[in-house]
C-alpha positions in Angstrom: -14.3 -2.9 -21.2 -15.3 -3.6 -17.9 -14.2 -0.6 -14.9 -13.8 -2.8 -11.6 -14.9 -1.1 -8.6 -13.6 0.1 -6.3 -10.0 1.4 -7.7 -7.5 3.3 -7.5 -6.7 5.5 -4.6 -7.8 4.8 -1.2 -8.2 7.1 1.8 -4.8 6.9 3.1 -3.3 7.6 -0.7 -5.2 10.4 -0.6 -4.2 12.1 2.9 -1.0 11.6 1.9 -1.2 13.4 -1.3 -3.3 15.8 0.4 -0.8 16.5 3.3 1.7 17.2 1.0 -0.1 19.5 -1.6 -1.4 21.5 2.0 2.1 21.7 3.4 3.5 23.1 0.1 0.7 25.6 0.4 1.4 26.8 3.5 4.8 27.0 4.1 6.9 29.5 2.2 10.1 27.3 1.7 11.3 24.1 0.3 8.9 20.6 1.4 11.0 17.5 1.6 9.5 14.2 1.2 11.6 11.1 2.7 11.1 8.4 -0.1 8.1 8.3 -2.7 5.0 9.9 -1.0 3.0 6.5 -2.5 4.5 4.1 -4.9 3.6 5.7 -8.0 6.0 7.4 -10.4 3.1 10.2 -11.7 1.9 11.1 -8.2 5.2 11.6 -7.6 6.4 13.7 -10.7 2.8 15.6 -10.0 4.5 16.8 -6.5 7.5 18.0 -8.1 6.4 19.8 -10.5 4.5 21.8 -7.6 7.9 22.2 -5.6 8.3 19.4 -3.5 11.4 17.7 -3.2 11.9 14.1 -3.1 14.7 12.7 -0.7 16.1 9.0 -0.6 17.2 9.6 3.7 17.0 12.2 6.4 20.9 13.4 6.3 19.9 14.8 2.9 17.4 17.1 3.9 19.1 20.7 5.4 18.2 21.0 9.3 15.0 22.9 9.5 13.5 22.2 6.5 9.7 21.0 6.7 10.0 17.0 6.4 7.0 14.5 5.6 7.4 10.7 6.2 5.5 8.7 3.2 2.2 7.1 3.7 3.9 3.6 4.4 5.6 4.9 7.7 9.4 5.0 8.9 11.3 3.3 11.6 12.0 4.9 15.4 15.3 5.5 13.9 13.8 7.1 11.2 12.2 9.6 13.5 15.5 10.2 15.9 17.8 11.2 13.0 15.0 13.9 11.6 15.2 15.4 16.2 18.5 15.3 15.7 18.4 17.7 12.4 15.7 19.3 13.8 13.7 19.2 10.8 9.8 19.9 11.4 8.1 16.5 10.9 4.6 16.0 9.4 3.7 12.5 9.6 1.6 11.4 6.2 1.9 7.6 7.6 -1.6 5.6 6.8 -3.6 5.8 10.2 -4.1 1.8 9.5 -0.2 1.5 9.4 -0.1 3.4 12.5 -2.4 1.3 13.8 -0.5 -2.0 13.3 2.4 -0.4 15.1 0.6 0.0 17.9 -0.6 -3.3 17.7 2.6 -4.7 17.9 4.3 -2.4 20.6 0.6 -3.4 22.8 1.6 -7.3 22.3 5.2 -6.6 23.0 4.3 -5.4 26.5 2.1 -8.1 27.1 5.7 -10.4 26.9 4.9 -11.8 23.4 7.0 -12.6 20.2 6.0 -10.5 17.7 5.6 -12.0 14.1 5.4 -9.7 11.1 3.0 -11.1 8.1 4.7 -9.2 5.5 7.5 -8.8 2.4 11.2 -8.4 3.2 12.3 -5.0 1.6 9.3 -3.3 1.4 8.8 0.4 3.2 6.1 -0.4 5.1 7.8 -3.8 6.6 10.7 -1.6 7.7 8.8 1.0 9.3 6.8 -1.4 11.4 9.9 -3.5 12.4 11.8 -0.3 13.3 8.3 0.7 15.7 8.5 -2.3 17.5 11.2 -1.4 20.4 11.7 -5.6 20.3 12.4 -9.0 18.0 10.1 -8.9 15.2 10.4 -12.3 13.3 9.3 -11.8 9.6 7.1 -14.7 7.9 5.8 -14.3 4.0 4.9 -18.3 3.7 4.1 -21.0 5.7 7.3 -22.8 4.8 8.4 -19.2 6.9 6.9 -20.2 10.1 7.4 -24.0 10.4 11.3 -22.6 10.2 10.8 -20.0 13.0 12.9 -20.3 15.7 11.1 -19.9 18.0 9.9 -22.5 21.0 6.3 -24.0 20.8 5.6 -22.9 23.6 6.2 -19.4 23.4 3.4 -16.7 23.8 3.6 -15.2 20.3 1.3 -12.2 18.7 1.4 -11.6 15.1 0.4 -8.6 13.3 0.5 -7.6 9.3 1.2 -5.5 5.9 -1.7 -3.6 5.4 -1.3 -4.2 1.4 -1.9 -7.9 2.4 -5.7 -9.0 2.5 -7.4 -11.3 4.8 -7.2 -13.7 1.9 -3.3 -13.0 1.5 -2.6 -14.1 4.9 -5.0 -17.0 6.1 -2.4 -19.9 5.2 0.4 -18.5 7.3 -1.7 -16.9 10.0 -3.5 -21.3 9.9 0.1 -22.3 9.8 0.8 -19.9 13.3 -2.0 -21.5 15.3 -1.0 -24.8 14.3 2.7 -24.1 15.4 2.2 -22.0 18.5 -0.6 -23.1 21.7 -0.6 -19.2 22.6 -1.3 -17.7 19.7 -2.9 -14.0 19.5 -3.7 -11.5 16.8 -5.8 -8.3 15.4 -9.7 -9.7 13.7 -10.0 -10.0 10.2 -12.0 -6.6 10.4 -8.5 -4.7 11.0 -6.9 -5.9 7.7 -6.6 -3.0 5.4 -10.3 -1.8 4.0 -8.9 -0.9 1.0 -6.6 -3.7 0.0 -9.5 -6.7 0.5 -12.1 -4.4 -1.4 -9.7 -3.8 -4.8 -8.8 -7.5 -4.8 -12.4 -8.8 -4.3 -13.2 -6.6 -7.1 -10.7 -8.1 -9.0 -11.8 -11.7 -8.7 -15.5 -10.4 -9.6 -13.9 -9.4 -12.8 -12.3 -12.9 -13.6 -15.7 -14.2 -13.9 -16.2 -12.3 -17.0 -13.6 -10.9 -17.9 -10.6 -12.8 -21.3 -7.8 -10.2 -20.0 -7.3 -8.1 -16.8 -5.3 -4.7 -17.2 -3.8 -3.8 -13.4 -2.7 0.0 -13.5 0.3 0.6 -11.0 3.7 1.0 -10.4 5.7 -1.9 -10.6 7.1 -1.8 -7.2 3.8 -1.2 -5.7 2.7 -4.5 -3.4 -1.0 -3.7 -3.6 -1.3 -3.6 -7.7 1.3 -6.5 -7.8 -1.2 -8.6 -5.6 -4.0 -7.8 -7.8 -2.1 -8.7 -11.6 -1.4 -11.8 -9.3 -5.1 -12.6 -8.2 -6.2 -12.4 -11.7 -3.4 -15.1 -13.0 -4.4 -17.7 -10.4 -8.1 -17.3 -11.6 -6.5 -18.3 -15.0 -7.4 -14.9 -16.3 -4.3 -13.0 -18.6 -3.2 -10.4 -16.6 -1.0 -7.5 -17.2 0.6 -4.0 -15.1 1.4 -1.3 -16.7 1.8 2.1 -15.7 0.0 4.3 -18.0 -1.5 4.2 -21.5 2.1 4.4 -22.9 3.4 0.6 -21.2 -0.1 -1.0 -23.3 0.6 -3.7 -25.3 -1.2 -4.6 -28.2 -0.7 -8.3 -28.2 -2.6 -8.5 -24.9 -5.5 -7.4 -25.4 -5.7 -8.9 -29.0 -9.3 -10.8 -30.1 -10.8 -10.0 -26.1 -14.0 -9.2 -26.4 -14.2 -8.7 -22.4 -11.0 -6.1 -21.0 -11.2 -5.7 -17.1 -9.4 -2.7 -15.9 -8.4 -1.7 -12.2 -5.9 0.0 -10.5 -4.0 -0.5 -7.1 -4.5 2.0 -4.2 -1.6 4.6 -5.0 -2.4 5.2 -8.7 -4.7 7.7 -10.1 -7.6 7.6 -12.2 -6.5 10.1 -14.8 -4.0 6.7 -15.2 -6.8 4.7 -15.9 -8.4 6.7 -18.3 -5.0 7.0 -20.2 -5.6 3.1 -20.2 -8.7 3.7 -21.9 -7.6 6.0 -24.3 -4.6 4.2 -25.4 -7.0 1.1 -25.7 -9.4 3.5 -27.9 -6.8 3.7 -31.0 -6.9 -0.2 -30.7 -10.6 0.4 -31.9 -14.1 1.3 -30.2 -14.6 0.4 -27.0 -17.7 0.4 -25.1 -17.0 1.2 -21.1 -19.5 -0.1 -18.3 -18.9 -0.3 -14.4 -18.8 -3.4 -12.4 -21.1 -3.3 -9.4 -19.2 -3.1 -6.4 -18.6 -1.2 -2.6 -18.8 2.3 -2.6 -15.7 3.7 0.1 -16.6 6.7 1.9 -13.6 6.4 4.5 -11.8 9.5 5.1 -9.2 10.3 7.3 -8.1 13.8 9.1 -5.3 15.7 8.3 -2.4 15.9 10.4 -3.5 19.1 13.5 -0.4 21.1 11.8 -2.5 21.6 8.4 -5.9 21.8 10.0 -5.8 25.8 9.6 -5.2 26.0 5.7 
């Protein structure tokens, strides 16, 4: 069994957690979270248990009642209906979200089209669609941009999901500049630390690895990318949730397991991995060499006094 590294949470998993965990501290009444806090069913079930309450949209939540936006971010109308309830916001979106929101609004000034790099549906998408106060054209492939419509000519500015990595979106940000003459977007060093680091690990570990084990939600984009990455390397590769989702059949006659997780899931998942993988028969655990992330990132000003 070989631990990739890094995994698991990343610094903007774990302001999020921490912003809700500090607001539930300090305020003496119910804490209502718009939509899962990070896509991960045990985080998740972790914060209830503690008294947070879990809300699907802002009309659910009483007016008044302390409100946190998730760590993927929410749309400007997102924002107005929570005024308009007057519910006390505390924003646990990802600084590097918030950052690609501003990237957009600063190309949208500059009189560009804005292309989104990104999957329809997901929470993050949304938000950064509903930031941008203009079109934002949304591409996944490059079969997606040759069918933009959109003149060649046209200044254009893309921007992208931070749970896509510099890897995830070279073909379509190639196909872009082969489309457009004026093409402009953030460097390579603004993709999401987090996101390049777990799936470079991940294709360190289909080197030596017979069968890859990806612990995550299923509707998490990050851990979905990674079962992915190990797959194309022709490596078996398998999410699951917890130790309970492990399947025998997959890990049958490997002398080699890699395990990782994806940004939102903890490691007390992982090690429920392991155990599980323990009744299969002894295992031996060892660490793959890899970056060591000190990143951290400040708590929102209203939870700086607890």
């Amino acid at each position: 069994m070989v631990l990739a590294q890094p995994r698991g949470f990343c610094a903007g998993v774990v302001r999020a957690i921490s912003i809700v965990e500090r607001a539930l501290e300090k305020y003496d009444a119910t804490v209502f979270v718009r939509h899962e806090i990070v896509h991960n069913k045990h985080v998740v079930e972790d914060l209830k248990a503690k008294g947070a309450r879990f809300v699907d949209e802002i009309d659910e939540i009483p007016p008044g009642s302390v409100t946190i936006f998730s760590a993927h971010g929410v749309a400007k109308s997102v924002q107005t209906a929570a005024k308009g309830r007057n519910l006390p916001v505390i924003d646990a979106t990802c600084p590097l979200v918030t950052k690609v929101h501003l990237q957009g609004k600063r190309y949208l000034a500059q009189g560009r089209v804005i292309i989104l790099v990104g999957h329809a549906g997901h929470p993050e998408v949304e938000g950064t669609m509903g930031q941008i106060p203009g079109p934002v054209h949304l591409v996944q492939t490059e079969d997606d941009v040759n069918a933009l419509p959109v003149a060649l000519d046209t200044p254009v500015a893309y921007v992208t999901q931070t749970t896509l990595s510099i890897d995830d979106t070279r073909g379509v940000i190639e196909a872009l500049k082969r489309k457009f003459r004026d093409v402009v977007g953030p460097e390579t060093n603004d993709i999401c630390y987090a996101t390049q680091n777990r799936q470079t690990a991940v294709r360190q570990l289909t080197k030596i690895a017979e069968v890859i084990l990806v612990v995550g939600a299923k509707n998490s984009s990050n851990s979905n990318r990674l079962r992915e990455i190990g797959e194309e390397a022709g490596v078996p590769s398998y999410l699951l949730a917890d130790g309970s989702e492990l399947c025998p059949d997959w890990v049958k006659g490997a002398k080699v397991i890699g395990l990782t997780a994806g940004a939102s899931a903890p490691e007390a998942m992982v090690q429920d991995v392991i155990e599980s993988l323990r009744t299969l028969g002894p295992i031996e655990v060892t660490n793959l060499p890899g970056v060591q992330e000190n990143v951290e990132f400040r708590l929102p000003h209203e939870l700086h006094s607890i």
